[in-house]
C-alpha angles and dihedrals in degrees: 000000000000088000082061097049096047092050088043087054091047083055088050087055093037085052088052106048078049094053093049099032099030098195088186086074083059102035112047102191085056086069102079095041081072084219093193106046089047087045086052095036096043091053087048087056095052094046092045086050101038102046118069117235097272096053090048088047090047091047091057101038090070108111104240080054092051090052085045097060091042091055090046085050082051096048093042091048097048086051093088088043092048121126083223109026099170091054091044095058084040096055088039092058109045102030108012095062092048089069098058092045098053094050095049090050091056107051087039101044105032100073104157140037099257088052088050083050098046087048093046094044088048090056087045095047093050088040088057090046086061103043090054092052085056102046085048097048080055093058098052099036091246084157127159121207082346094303139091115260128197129231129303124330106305147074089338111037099090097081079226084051095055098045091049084065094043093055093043089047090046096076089048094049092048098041081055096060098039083057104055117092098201110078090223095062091043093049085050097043096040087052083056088053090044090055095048091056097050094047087060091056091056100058081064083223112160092198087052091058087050086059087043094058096046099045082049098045085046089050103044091047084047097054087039088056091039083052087235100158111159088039089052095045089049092047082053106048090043094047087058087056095048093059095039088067086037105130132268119289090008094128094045095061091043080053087064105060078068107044109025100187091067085062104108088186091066087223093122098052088045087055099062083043102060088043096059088047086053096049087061090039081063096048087058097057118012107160113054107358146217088305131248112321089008097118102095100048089052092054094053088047092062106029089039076201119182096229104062136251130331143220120231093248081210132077096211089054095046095059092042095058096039108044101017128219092310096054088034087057092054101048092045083058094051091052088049101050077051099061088037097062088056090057088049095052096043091048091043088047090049088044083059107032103216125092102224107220093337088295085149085063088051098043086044092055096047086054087056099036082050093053091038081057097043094056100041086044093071085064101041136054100239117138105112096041129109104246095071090054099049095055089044083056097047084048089050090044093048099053097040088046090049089049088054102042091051094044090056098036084055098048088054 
């Protein structure tokens, strides 16, 4: 069984290198394998056949599972009242069910820290990977539409979208640093934050520098209260130098969150608008929704708007149109198991008053990388991607591994 669980945990690793690099953008004939959805489903398989019944009852009775099966009821039983029933099922199918299985993979398969470690540095490394790609397309003016976009055509291709996995990879990478002993592994690992920090500059995205300053604000409180000095005077000094190379105009557009009229995009100006037209998208149908991957279509039905349709632009809204009340309750409660968990393990970790294997860095990292979310999420359309549920599985992992760890350490 543990043989399972350690190939079912490889295909976790392999799925995600697929979701950030996408190879099958590269490489044409991989399209039609679906790389992603057999590595995920073959890892499902391994863990159904491999665990006896009470490990697999005692692996859904858990209670984000549970939430995670009402809000899948919500969003089934909205596909026949969906604006757009075809691209619902369709959404449903193909991306919806991902999410599931990824988090189920987590907390199942990664049953120990250094599996959580192995897991966290993976997301970092190819973080880093793509934020190198985007540092470098800067230096050279590889822009599109004026801005720098990521790689292929998935989770990172929007330049919002990549900095949205930048912010939320930044905690981790610097965590990471602050918790090696030897100077050598600290230098290495604070360039790659460092990194991290200058390729979300370069996409130019305002909700990305929002994330920026509250990942920063959570991490500088965090190293006062850690009585870090000379780190937090480092982070700081760097981070000076990091936005006095900051690109041109790049204060001029972050001006403009601020003060919208001074937008001559007009993006800003779009954006209230689209949410005003999604605040009476919701009126029409509160309870269950549009349904999943609807927005869009609901936008263009009331703004009857030349130019298409839109996208929400905010994660909150998103999930409110598109789910209603019902579906917007649920997800509200998974992200707040999620923070919840990271109360449990830090208060588990004090009560005890030894950190197991620097579990406290990394609980501390997935709370800022949440709030990091939380806060770019009101400007991007990012309910149904990837980045939300792996942090909702290392949350899970970390309490139920605290709990563990404690619990043996006691009993010896």
């Amino acid at each position: 069984m543990q043989k399972d669980h350690k190939i079912a945990f490889a295909l976790l690793l392999i799925f995600t290198i697929l979701v950030y690099l996408r190879p099958q953008d590269h490489f044409t004939f991989l399209v039609p394998l679906r790389l992603p959805l057999f590595t995920s489903v073959s890892a499902l398989i391994l863990l159904f056949f491999s665990s006896s019944q009470k490990q697999i009852m005692g692996f859904v009775s858990g209670r984000e599972i549970k939430t995670f099966f009402l809000l899948t009821i919500v969003v089934l039983i909205a596909i026949p009242f969906s604006v757009w029933p075809g691209g619902t099922t369709r959404f449903v199918y193909e991306t919806y069910i991902r999410l599931i299985i990824l988090y189920f993979l987590i907390v199942t398969t990664v049953n120990s820290i250094n599996r959580l470690k192995v897991l966290i540095g993976l997301v970092v490394i190819l973080s880093v990977f793509l934020a190198l790609d985007a540092a470098y397309k800067y230096i050279i003016g590889d822009f599109t539409r004026g801005r720098v976009y990521g790689m292929g055509s998935g989770l990172f291709s929007d330049p919002n979208d990549l900095a949205l996995g930048l912010v939320m990879a930044m905690p981790f990478s610097f965590y990471i640093c602050v918790s090696q002993r030897k100077v050598w592994k600290k230098f290495i690992f604070g360039a790659l934050f460092f990194i991290i920090l200058y390729a979300t500059i370069t996409t130019y995205s305002r909700a990305g520098f929002l994330g920026i300053i509250v990942v920063g604000s959570l991490i500088f409180w965090d190293l006062l209260k850690r009585k870090k000095t000379i780190i937090l005077m480092v982070v700081m000094s760097c981070i000076f130098i990091v936005y006095a190379i900051a690109p041109p105009g790049y204060t001029d557009r972050i001006y403009t969150i601020f003060y919208t009229d001074e937008d001559r995009t007009g993006s800003a100006q779009e954006r209230l608008f689209i949410l005003e037209t999604g605040w009476e998208a919701f009126k029409q149908r509160p309870l269950l929704g549009a349904g999943l991957s609807s927005f869009e279509v609901m936008y263009y039905e009331i703004s009857k708007e030349s130019g298409g349709w839109k996208a929400s632009h905010n994660t909150y809204l998103q999930v409110l149109v598109e789910t209603g009340i019902l579906g917007f309750s649920l997800f509200i409660l998974l992200i707040y198991y999620g923070f919840n968990n990271l109360n449990i393990v830090r208060k588990t970790l004090v009560k005890n008053g030894s950190d197991v294997e620097n579990l406290s860095f990394y609980a501390e990292a997935a709370r800022v990388s949440f709030c990091g979310f939380l806060i770019v999420a009101f400007f991007l359309s990012q309910a149904w991607t990837l980045h939300l549920y792996y942090l909702l599985g290392y949350t899970k992992t970390m309490e139920r591994l605290a709990s563990e760890k404690i619990s043996l350490k006691n009993v010896k």
